[in-house]
Every structure is written in structure tokens, then in C-alpha cells.
C-alpha positions in Angstrom: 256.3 -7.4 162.4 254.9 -4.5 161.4 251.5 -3.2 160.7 251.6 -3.0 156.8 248.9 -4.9 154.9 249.0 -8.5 156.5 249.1 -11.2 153.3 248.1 -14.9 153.6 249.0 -17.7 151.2 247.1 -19.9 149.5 247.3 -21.3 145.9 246.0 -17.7 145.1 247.4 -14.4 146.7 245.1 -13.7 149.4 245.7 -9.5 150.9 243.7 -8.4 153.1 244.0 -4.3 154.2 241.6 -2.3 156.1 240.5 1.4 154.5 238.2 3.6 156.7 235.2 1.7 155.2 235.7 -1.5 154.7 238.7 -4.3 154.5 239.7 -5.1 150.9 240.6 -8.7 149.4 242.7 -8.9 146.8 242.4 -12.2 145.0 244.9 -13.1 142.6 245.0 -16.8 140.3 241.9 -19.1 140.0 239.3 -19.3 142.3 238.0 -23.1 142.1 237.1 -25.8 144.2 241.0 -26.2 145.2 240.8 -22.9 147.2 237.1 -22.7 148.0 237.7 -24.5 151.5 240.1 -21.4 152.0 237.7 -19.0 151.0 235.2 -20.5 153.1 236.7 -20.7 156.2 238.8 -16.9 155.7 236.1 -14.4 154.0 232.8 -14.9 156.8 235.7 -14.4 159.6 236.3 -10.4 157.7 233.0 -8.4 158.9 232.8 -7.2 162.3 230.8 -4.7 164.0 233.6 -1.7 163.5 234.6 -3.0 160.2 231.5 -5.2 158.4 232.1 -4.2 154.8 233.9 -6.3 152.7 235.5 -5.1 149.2 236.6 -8.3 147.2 238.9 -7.6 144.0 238.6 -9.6 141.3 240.9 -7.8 138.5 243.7 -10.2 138.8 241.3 -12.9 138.8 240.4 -14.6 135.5 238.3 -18.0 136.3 235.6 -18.1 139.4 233.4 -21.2 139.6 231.0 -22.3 141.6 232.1 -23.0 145.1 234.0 -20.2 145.0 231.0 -18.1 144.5 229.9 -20.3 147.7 231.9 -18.3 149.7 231.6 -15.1 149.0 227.7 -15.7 149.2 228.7 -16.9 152.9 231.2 -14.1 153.5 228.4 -11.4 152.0 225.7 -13.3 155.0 228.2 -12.9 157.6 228.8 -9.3 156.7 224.8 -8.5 156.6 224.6 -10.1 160.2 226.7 -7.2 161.5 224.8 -4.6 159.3 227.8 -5.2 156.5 227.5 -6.0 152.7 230.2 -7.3 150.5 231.0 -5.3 147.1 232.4 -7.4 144.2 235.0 -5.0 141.9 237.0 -5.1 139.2 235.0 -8.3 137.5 237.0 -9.7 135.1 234.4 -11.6 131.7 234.3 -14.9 133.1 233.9 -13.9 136.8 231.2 -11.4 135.9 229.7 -13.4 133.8 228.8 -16.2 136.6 227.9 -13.4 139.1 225.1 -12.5 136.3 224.3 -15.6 135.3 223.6 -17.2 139.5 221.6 -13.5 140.2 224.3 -12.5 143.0 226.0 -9.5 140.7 222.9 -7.2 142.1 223.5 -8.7 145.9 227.6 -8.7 145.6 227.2 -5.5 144.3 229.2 -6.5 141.6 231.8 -4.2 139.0 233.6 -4.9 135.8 237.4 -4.3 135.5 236.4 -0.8 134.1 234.7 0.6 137.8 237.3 -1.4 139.8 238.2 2.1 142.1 237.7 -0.1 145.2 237.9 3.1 147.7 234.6 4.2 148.9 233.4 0.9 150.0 229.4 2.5 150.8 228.7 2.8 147.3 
């Protein structure tokens, strides 16, 4: 096996890759309560001390509800327990949408599909 981006399956393509700043997770599909249980358990088990930012990309996401917004709240508490936050890019209208409406686009940090550059994961 080698060391390239590790990918896990679920009914939406989870990849996970680590930049110099934070580890990147590119969602693909619907993000519902089908997968939440998924989300749940695998996003708060991201941040660590070396590595607690998370950068989670939504551009090949078109539908978020509301447990899956549920987890990444979780995810972004575990990251801020090791001094991390989690950063939200690449929003597609409906995603983005929810993130404004609940209040969590200020705390996830949250961009539309147009500021979706996902390097740089301080910012």
C-alpha cells in the first residue's frame, strides 16, 4: 500500500489527505441522516495535536441536513480541544444556505463554491 491519499467508502466518497496545515475531507453525494452515523464516528477522530485543523469540501456536495451538520459541529469541538478549528469550503446553495441559517457558517468558517481554494487551512 502506498502512502497516497488514503479514501474510505461510505454511501458518499469520503478522502481524506493531510497538507502542511490541516487534513482535507472531500465529501462527495448527500450528506443525510443515512451517512451522519459515519460522519459522526470519522470527522472528531481527524484533529490531533500535530495536525488539529480540519478543511471539509463541500463542492461536490449538493444537499446537507441536519445531522450531518451534527457532525461537523462535533468534529469542529474535537478540533478546538487540541487548539484546531474546522473550515467549511467550497459551499454549495443548499449547504450554505443551512450553515447560515443554524449560525455555524461564522464558527465552520464557512465558503461558497467561488473561495473553495482549500490550501492555506489558517485562514
Amino acid at each position: 500500500m502506498t502512502s497516497a491519499s488514503p479514501r474510505t467508502y461510505v454511501p458518499v466518497l469520503l478522502e481524506r489527505r493531510a497538507d502542511e496545515k490541516a487534513t482535507v475531507v472531500v465529501l462527495t453525494g448527500e450528506l443525510d441522516v443515512a451517512v451522519a452515523s459515519t460522519l459522526h464516528r470519522m470527522l472528531p477522530e481527524i484533529p490531533s495535536a500535530t495536525l488539529p485543523n480540519i478543511v471539509v469540501d463541500l463542492r461536490r456536495v449538493d444537499f446537507i441536513d441536519c445531522s450531518a451538520v451534527g457532525a461537523l459541529v462535533r468534529a469542529h469541538r474535537c478540533a478546538a480541544s487540541v487548539g484546531g478549528h474546522v473550515r467549511v469550503v467550497g459551499a454549495r446553495p443548499q449547504p450554505l444556505r443551512l450553515l447560515q441559517l443554524t449560525g455555524l457558517a461564522g464558527v465552520l468558517r464557512v465558503r461558497g463554491p467561488s473561495d473553495a481554494d482549500h490550501e492555506g487551512a489558517d485562514g
